[in-house]
C-alpha positions in Angstrom: 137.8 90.0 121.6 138.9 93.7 122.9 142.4 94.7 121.3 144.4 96.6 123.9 146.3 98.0 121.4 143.8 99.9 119.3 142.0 103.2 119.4 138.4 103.3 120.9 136.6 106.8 119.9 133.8 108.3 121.7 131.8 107.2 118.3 132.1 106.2 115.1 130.4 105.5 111.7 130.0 102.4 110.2 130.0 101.6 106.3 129.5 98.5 104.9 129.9 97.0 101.0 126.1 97.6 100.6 126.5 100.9 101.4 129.5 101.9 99.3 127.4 99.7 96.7 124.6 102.3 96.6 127.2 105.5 96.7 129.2 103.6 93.5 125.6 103.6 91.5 125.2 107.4 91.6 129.0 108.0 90.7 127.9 105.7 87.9 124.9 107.0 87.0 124.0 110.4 85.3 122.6 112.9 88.4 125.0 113.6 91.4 122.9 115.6 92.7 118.9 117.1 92.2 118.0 113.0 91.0 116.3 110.5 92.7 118.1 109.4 95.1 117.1 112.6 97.5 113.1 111.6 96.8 113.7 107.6 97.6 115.3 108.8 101.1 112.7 111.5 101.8 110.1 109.1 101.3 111.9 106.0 103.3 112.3 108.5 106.1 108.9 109.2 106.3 107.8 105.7 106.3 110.2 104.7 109.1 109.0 107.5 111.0 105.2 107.3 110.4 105.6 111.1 109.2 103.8 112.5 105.8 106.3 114.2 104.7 109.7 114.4 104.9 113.0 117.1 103.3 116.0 116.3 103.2 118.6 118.9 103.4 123.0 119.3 104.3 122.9 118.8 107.9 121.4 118.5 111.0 122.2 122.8 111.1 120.8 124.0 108.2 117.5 120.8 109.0 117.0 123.6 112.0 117.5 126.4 110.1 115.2 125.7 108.0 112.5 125.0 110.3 112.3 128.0 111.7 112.5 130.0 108.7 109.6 127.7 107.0 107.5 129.1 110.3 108.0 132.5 109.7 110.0 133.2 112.5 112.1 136.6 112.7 112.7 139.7 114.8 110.5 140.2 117.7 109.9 136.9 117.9 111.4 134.8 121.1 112.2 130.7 120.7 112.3 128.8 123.6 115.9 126.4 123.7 116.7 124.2 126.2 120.9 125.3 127.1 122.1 121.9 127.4 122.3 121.2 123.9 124.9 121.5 120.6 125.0 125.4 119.6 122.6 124.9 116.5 119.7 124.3 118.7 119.9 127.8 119.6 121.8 129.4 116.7 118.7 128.6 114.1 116.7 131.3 115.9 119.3 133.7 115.6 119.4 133.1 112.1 116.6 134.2 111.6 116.8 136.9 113.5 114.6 135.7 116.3 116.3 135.4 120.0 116.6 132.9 122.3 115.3 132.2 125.5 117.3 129.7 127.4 115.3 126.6 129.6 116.9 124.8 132.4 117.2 121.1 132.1 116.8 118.3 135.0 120.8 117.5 135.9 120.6 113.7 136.0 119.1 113.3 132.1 119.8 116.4 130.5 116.2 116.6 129.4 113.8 120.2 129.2 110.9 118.7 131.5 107.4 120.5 131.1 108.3 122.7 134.6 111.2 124.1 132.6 109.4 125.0 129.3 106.6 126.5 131.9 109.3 128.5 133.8 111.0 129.7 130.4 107.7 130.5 129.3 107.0 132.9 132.0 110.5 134.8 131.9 109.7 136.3 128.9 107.1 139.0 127.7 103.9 137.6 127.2 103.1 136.9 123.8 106.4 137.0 122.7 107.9 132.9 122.3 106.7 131.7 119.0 108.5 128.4 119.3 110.0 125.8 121.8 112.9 123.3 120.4 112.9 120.4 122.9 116.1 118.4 122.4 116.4 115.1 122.2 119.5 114.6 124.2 121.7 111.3 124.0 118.7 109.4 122.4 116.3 109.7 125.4 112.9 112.0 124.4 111.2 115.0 126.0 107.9 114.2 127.3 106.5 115.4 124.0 102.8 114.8 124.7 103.5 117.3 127.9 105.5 120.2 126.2 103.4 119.5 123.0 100.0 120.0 124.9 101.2 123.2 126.8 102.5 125.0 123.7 99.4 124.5 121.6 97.7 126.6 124.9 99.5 128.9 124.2 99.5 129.0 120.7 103.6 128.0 120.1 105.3 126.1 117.4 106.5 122.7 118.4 110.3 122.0 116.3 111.9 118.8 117.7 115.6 119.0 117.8 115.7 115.2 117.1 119.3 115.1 115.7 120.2 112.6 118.7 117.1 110.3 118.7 116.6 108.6 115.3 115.1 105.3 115.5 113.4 105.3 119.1 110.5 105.2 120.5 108.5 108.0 123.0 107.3 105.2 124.9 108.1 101.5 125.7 104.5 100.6 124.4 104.5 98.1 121.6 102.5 100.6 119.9 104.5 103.3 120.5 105.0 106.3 118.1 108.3 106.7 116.5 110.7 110.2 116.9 109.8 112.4 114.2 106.3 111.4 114.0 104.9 114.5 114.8 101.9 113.8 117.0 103.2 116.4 119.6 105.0 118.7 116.9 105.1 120.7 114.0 108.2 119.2 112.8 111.2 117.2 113.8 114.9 117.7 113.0 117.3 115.0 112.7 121.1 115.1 111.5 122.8 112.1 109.5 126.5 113.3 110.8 129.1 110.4 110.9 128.8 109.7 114.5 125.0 109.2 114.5 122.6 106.2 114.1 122.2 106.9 110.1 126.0 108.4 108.9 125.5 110.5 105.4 128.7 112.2 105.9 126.9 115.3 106.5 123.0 115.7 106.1 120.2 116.3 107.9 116.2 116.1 107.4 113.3 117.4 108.9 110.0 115.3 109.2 106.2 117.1 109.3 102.8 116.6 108.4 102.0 119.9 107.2 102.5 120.2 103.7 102.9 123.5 103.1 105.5 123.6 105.6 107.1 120.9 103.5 106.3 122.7 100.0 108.0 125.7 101.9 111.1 124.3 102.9 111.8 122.4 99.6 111.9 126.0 98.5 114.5 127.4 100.9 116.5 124.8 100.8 117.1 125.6 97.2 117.6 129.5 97.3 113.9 129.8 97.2 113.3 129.3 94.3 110.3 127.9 92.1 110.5 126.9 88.6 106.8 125.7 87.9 105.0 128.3 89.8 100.6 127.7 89.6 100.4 131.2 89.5 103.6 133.4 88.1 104.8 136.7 89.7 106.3 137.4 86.1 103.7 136.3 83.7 105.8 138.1 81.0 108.5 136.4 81.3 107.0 133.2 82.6 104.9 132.4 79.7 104.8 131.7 75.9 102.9 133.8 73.4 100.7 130.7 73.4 99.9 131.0 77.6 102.3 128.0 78.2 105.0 128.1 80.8 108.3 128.3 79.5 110.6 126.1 80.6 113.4 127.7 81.8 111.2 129.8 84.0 112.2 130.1 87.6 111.1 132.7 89.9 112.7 133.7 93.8 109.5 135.3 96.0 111.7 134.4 99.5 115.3 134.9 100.3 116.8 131.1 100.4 120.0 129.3 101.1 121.7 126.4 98.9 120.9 123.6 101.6 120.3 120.9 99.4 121.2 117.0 100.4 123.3 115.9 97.0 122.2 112.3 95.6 125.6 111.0 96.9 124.7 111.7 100.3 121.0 110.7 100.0 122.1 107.4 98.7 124.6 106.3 101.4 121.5 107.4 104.1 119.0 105.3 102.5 121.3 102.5 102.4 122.3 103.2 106.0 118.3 103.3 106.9 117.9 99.9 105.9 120.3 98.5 108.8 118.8 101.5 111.2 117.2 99.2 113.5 120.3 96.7 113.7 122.3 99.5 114.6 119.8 101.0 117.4 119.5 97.2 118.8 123.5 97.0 118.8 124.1 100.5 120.7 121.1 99.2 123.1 122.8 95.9 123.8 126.1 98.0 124.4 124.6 100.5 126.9 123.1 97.5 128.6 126.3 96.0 128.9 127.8 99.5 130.2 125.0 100.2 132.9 125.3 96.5 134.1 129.3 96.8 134.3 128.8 100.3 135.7 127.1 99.1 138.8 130.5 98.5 140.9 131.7 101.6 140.3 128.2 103.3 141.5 128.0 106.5 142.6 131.3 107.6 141.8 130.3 107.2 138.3 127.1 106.1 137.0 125.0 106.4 134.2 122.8 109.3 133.3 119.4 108.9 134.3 116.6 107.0 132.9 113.5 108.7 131.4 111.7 105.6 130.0 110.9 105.3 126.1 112.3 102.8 123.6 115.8 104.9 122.9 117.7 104.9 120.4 121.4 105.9 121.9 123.1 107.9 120.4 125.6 108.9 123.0 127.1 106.4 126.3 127.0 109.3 129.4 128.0 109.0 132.8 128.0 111.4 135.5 131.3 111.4 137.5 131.4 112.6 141.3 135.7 114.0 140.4 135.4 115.3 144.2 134.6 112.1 145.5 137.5 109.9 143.1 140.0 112.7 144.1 140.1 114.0 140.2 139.1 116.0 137.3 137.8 115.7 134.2 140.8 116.5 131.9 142.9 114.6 134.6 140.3 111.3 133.6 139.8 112.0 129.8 143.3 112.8 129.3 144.4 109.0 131.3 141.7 107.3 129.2 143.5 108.3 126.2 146.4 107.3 127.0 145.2 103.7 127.1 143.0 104.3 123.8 140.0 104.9 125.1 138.6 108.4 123.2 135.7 110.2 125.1 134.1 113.6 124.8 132.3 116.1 126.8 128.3 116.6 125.5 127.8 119.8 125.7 129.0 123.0 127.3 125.3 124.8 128.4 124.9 127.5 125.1 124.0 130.2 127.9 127.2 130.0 129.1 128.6 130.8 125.5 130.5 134.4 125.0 128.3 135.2 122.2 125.1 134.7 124.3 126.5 135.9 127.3 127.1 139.7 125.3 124.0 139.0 123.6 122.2 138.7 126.9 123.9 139.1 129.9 125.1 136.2 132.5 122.4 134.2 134.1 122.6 130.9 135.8 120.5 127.6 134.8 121.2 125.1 137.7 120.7 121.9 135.9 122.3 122.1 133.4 125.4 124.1 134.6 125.3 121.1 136.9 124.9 118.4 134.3 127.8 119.6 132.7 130.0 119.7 136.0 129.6 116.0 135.3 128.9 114.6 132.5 131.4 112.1 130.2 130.0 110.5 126.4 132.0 107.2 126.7 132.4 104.9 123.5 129.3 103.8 121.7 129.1 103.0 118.4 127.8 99.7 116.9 131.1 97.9 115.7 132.1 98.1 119.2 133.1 94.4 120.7 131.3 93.7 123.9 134.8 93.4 125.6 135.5 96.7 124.5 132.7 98.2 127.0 134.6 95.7 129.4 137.8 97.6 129.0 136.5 101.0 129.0 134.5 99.9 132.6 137.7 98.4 133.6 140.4 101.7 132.9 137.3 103.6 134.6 137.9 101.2 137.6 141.7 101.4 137.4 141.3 105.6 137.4 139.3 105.4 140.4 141.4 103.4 142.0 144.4 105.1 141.4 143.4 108.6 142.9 
């Protein structure tokens, strides 16, 4: 049963004794970090994904960051983001130096269609977008085999901003490819943040099936360094008298970062992978529950659209007409919370952002300006009682009533 008296939040992680089990056996053990643990989750992650290779890395950021980087990207070069996203989406170009050009989105789902990648595409000098990053916004999927087919015309890098979408499907067929796959991609991104499907605390992993992409960003991640080089920039210092390699030898050829995912972290994830489908069945059977309770309150406020795919929610969104209930959206958010009911606001469009805007002057994207206008994450997360949905739907009712 719903408790009245306790705190809903927009999402929330859930740890169980099996996973504080597997945390306990690397504090117990004798490598906190650089030991098995990180290989074991890489390699679960590719099998649950149908990937060949997956890296594990800090977060979700730095999973973005270094794709990118692992592609060579850098000044000159122009990456296609989609503005309706979380800031890293964008920011991992400018890491690297690269810029941004920002897509539209369709204003019901959120999602960069093929029409906007095409449009985005011809805003900017020919030649000049080395990359796209479709996001995978709420849990529902880009038409990958769409965007993925028109950038390998014209020669473009395909990075999956996955971070919302671990667990689903790009298609209801039974034999569907899972996210992070890579059919239509070079590699996909996912984050392991508290909030999402697979909580590490902080971590994040990208999936590919280009090894040397792989080989690359295991470098990166770890300040690009190599300690067992085939061929040593420094055979003086690289090798015995005796032509063996010494082993202490280490060698930097790249600029890298310290973005390594610690055992600790690894281990909680690949306890937390085990239950991954449990979890993405219990936030489906809540969203059901929320779209079927919703329907009363239709179209005042109603569910963002549908785009098809097995999906793997990560975030509950509605779209609220505030005109039409005589409202706003603080006015709503901050009445929800005052009967415990936490929500959030997913996301401001990055264009919009001061730094972006000085970076590259004010322009408007229509969808997703009006998206945002909009939009509301209400609770999902998979400890959530069914009645809970029930009284969220029903304080939503009250509101609406009220004005």
């Amino acid at each position: 049963m719903s408790d009245k008296s306790k705190f809903i939040p927009y999402g929330q992680h859930s740890v169980d004794d099996a996973d504080i089990a597997s945390v306990v056996s690397v504090l117990r053990s004798g490598a906190l970090t650089n030991g098995p643990f990180v290989a074991e989750f890489e390699a679960a992650l590719a099998d649950l994904t149908g990937a060949k290779e997956a890296v594990a890395c800090s977060s979700g950021t730095t999973a973005l960051h270094l794709a990118v980087a692992a592609l060579g990207l850098g000044r000159g070069d122009r990456v296609i983001v989609p503005s309706l996203t979380f800031l890293a989406s964008a920011n991992a170009a400018r890491y690297v130096g690269a810029d941004v050009v920002f897509s539209d989105v369709d204003p019901l789902s959120g999602l960069m269609g093929p029409q906007h990648f095409e449009d985005a595409l011809k805003s900017a000098p020919p030649g000049s977008i080395k990359a796209v990053i479709p996001v995978h916004l709420n849990g529902q999927c880009c038409d990958m085999a769409s965007i993925g087919k028109a950038a390998r015309e014209h020669g473009i890098a395909v990075v999956e901003d996955a971070c919302h979408a671990l667990g689903g499907h790009y298609s209801d067929s039974p034999t569907s490819l899972a996210v992070g796959s890579c059919e239509h991609s070079d590699l996909s991104c996912f984050s392991f943040h508290p909030v999402k499907t697979v909580a590490m605390g902080e971590g994040g992993a990208i999936t590919t099936n280009n090894s040397a992409l792989a080989a690359n960003m295991k470098r990166l991640r770890n300040h690009g360094m190599e300690r067992a080089p085939t061929s040593p920039a420094m055979p003086d210092l690289a090798l015995t008298p005796d032509g063996e390699l010494n082993p202490w030898y280490y060698e930097m050829a790249d600029l890298g970062w310290n973005f390594r995912a610690s055992d600790i972290h690894c281990a909680l994830g690949l306890s937390q992978l085990k239950k991954l489908k449990v979890s993405v069945d219990r936030r489906a059977a809540l969203a059901a529950r929320y779209d079927d309770a919703l329907k009363n309150l239709s179209p005042a406020i109603r569910p963002v659209s549908r785009v098809g795919g097995r999906v793997a929610w990560h975030l509950y969104v509605v779209h609220i007409d505030f005109d039409a209930i005589g409202s706003n959206r603080a006015a709503v958010m901050n009445a929800l919370a005052s009967v415990g009911i936490g929500t959030q606001v997913h996301y401001i469009p990055v264009h919009l952002q001061p730094y972006y805007q000085k970076l590259y002057g004010a322009h408007h994207l229509p969808g997703a300006e009006k998206y945002y206008s909009s939009c509301l994450s209400l609770p999902l997360f998979p400890s959530m009682a069914d009645l809970d949905v029930d009284r969220v739907v029903a304080e939503l009712k009250r509101i609406v009533e009220d004005t």
